[in-house]
C-alpha positions as semicolon CSV with decimal commas, in nm:
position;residue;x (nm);y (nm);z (nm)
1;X;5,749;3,571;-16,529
2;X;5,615;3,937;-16,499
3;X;5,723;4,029;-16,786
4;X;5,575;3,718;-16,973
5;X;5,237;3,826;-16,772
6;X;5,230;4,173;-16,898
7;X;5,265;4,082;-17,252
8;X;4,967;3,815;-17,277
9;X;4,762;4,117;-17,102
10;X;4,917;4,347;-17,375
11;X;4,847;4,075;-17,671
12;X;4,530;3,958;-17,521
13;X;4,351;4,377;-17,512
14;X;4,497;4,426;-17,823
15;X;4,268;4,163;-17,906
16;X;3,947;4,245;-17,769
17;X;4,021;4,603;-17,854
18;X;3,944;4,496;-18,189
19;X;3,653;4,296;-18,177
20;X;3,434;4,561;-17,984
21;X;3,210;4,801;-18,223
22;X;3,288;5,155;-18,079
23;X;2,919;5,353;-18,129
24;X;2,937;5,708;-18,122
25;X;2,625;5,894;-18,063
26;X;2,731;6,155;-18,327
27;X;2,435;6,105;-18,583
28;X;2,234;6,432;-18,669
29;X;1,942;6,579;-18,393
30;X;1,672;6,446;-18,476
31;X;1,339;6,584;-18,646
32;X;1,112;6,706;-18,373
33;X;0,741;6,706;-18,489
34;X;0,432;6,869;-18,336
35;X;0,471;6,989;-17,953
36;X;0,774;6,918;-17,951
37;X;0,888;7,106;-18,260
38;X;0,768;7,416;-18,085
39;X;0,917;7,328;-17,715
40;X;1,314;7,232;-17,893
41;X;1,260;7,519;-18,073
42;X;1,297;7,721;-17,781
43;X;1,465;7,497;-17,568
44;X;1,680;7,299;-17,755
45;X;1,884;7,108;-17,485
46;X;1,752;6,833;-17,266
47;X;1,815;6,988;-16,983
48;X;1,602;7,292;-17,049
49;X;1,317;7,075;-17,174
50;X;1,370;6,877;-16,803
51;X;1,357;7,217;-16,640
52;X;1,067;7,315;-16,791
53;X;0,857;7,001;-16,721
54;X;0,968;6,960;-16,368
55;X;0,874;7,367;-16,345
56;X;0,520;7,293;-16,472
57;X;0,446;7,054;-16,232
58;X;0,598;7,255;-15,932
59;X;0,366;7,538;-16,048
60;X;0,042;7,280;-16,073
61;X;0,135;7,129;-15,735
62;X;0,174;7,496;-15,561
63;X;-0,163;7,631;-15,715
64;X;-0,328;7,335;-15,569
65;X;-0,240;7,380;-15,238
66;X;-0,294;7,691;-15,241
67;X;-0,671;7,675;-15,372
68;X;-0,875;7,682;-15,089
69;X;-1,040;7,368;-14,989
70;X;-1,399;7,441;-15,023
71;X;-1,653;7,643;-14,841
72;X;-1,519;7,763;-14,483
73;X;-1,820;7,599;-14,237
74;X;-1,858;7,861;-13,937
75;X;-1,841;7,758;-13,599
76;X;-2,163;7,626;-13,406
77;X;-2,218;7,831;-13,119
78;X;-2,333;7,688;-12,765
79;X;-2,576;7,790;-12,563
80;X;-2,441;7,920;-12,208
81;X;-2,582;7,736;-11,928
82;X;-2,865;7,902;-11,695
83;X;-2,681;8,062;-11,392
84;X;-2,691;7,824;-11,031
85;X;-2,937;7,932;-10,751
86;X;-2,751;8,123;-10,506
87;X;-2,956;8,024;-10,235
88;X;-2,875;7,642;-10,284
89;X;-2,501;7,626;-10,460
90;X;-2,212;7,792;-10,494
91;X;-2,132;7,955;-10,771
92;X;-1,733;7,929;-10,893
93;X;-1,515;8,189;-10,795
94;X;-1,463;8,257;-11,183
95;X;-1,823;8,343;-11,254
96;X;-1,965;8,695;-11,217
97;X;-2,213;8,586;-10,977
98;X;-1,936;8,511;-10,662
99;X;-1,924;8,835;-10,615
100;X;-2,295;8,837;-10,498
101;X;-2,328;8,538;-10,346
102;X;-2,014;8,595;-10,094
103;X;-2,224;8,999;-10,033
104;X;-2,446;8,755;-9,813
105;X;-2,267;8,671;-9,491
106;X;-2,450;8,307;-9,490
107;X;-2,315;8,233;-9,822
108;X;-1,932;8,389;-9,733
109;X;-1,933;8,189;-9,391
110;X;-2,073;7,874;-9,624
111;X;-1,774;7,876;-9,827
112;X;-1,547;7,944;-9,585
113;X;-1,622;7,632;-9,413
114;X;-1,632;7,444;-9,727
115;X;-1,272;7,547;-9,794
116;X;-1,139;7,398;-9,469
């Protein structure tokens, strides 16, 4: 029975083996025109052509970002704020002014207290 099985298989490719059109792209290059004429003149394989248009667009894209965005806007400056009364507050030990303020033994016993 396998042997009955492989010759239908045989008969039956033979078959369609026959009825299929085999196409061939073998025809001559075609006749570029214009751009393209010039471009396959230089580059006459797809792949080149490929290469250079992916190329040209990696160049566009990098030229882009690096273009600066448009005029630089410089930073607003704050005013500082007026320095604290010693008599009343106390100034923060990061300020130039606790260095005064604790000069006064009112002020240093003040903040000693107000550290406990």
């Amino acid at each position: 029975t396998m042997n009955a099985l492989r010759s239908t298989v045989r008969l039956t490719s033979r078959h369609l083996n026959q009825k299929v059109q085999k196409r061939h792209a073998s025809g001559a290059a075609p006749q570029w025109t214009g751009i393209d004429k010039v471009i396959r003149d230089r580059f006459p394989e797809d792949w080149q052509v490929s290469g250079l248009v992916l190329g040209g667009y990696a160049t566009l894209i990098t030229i882009a970002l690096l273009k600066p965005s448009g005029a630089v806007e410089e930073p607003v400056v704050v005013a500082a704020k007026p320095a604290a009364d010693t008599t009343g507050a106390m100034p923060s030990i990061d300020d130039a002014e606790f260095a005064e303020f604790i000069e006064d033994e009112a002020n240093l016993n003040k903040w000693i207290d107000s550290a406990e």
